[in-house]
Structure formats: structure tokens, C-alpha cells
C-alpha positions, 0 to 999 in steps of 0.5 A: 184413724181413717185407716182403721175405719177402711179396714172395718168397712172393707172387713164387713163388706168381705162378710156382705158380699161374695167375691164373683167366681171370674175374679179368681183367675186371669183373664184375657188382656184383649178381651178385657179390653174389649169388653170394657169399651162395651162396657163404658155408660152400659149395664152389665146386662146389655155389656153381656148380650154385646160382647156374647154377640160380637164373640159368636160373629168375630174372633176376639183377636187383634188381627180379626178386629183390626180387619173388620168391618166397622159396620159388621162390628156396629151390628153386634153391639147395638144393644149397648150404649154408643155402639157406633163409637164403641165400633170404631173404638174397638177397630182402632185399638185393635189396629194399634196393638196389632201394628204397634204391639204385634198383636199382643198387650204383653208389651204394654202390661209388662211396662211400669204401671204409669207407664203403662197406663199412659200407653193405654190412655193415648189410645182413642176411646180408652180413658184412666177406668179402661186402662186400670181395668185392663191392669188390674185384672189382666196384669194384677197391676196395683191400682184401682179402677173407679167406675161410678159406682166406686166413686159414689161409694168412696166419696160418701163414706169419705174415703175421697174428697167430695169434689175430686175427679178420677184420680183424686178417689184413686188415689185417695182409696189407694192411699187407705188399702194395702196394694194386695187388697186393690181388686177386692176393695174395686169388687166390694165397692161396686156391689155395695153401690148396687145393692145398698149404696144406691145413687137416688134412693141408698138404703141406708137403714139397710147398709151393713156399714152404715154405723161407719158412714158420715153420709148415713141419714142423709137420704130418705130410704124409705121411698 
């Protein structure tokens, strides 16, 4: 029964939302990467402006990073959030695939996904979201990043237990879609919790599936 009622809300939500046009090819491993550490507790907007930066001043390569200066790396990222974390973040990884790795996440994406996302994890600054992101996108791994707007989404339409962490809301929205629909059901998720499935103020005398959402109601929209 709940199967069928994530296959209704996902098939509302493909009516709702066009998927981004950088969804439909590959992308670059490393510079996923990179740009999902900017990313971490950062809008999209200043994610942008900072990787946009650190590409006109760097080469978005290992070996470029692994070399460069960490203050230089600071200077390109301040307007994201942790800029001198995210910095150090980005100089160690980048260490790491170069020397570990030869300069090349192949070796890693090619592992089996556990396998592989552990690999990422042990990585300093790179947490279960960088990682699934990065196999998701990059690698076409079967999984399911959860950022908060997935989270928020996945736990009011109790499609996830309201108390559970990161790997409870994966793998209970893993265990309601088929591994082909992963990307577009991460895609889906978040533009609905940004347009509708708000985390102060939802909009649900808006939302288009709220007749199959056990939280509708519990929110004054009107605000």
C-alpha cells in the first residue's frame, strides 16, 4: 500500500516539477565533489558564486588543489558558508585522490557501492550526503543522497520514521523506489521542499500532493 502511494506522489511530482537540464549527463567526479563540500550548510546561490570563483582561480583538478595554498583556496570561497573548513576540506582530498588514488576517483566509483562510500566517508570533511552525491551523479550508483530538504519531504509524507537519522530516511526511501527512479525522486524531493514543502511555513493548501500527505493541515499556510 505505501508502495503505491510513493509511486502516486513521485508521478505528481514528475507533473509538478521539470527535472534540470544538468541532470541528464554525466558529470565530472572531482568537480562534484568539490562543489558538493562548498555546498555543505550553503545556498545554492552562494555555492555558485564560490565554485564559479574557485574555478577562474584554480584548475579544478587533484593535482592543482592538493598544491595550493590553502589561504588562496580561502579567498575564493568566502562567500559560502565554513570557507576556511571547506578550504582545508578541499586541499586534503584532494592530497588524498592524488596520492592514493592517482589522481582519479575512478578507482573508488568503480568499487561496490558500500564499498565505495565508505572509502569516500573516511575522507576528512566528506560525510554519507558528499558521498552519495558524488555516486549518485557521477557514477549512477544506486542510492539516495538525503540533504534537508529530502529529509524534511521524506519524514512528512511518512515515507521515513520521524526520528531517524540519515540512513534510516535513505534507506527507507530506497526501500519505496525502484534503483532506476533514485536520481529523480533525490531531484523531485528537494524542489518540492522548495517550493512547497517549506520547513517554517509549508504551503499546503498549495501542494499538489498534499491529498496523500499524512502531515497536511498541520501547518498554518497562510502566514
Amino acid at each position: 500500500m505505501e508502495d503505491k502511494r510513493a509511486a502516486t506522489v513521485l508521478q505528481i511530482l514528475r507533473e509538478n516539477f521539470a527535472m534540470p537540464k544538468w541532470t541528464k549527463g554525466k558529470r565530472n567526479p572531482f568537480e562534484t565533489l568539490i562543489v558538493t563540500v562548498i555546498s555543505q550548510n550553503t545556498a545554492d546561490s552562494n555555492t555558485a558564486r564560490a565554485f564559479e570563483s574557485l574555478s577562474k582561480r584554480f584548475e579544478i583538478k587533484p593535482e592543482v588543489l592538493a598544491n595550493a595554498e590553502t589561504g588562496q583556496i580561502e579567498e575564493t570561497l568566502k562567500t559560502a558558508g565554513l570557507y576556511r573548513n571547506k578550504s582545508k576540506t578541499i586541499k586534503q582530498v584532494s592530497r588524498i585522490i592524488l596520492e592514493k588514488f592517482h589522481g582519479s576517483l575512478q578507482p573508488i566509483l568503480s568499487l561496490p557501492l558500500e564499498e565505495a562510500r565508505a572509502t569516500f566517508i573516511q575522507m576528512p570533511g566528506v560525510g554519507p550526503k558528499t558521498a552519495d552525491v558524488v555516486l549518485l551523479f557521477s557514477a549512477k550508483q544506486p542510492t539516495i543522497p538525503v540533504d534537508t530538504h529530502v529529509n524534511r519531504v521524506a519524514k512528512r509524507l511518512g515515507f521515513a520514521p520521524a526520528n531517524g537519522d540519515y540512513e534510516a530516511v535513505r534507506t527507507s526511501l530506497q526501500s519505496l523506489y525502484e534503483q532506476r527512479d533514485y536520481l529523480v525522486v533525490h531531484v523531485l524531493l528537494i524542489a518540492h521542499g522548495r517550493r512547497y514543502c517549506k520547513a517554517r511555513r509549508p504551503l499546503c493548501a498549495q501542494c499538489p500532493v498534499n491529498m496523500h500527505c499524512p502531515s497536511r493541515g498541520l501547518w498554518n499556510d497562510k502566514a
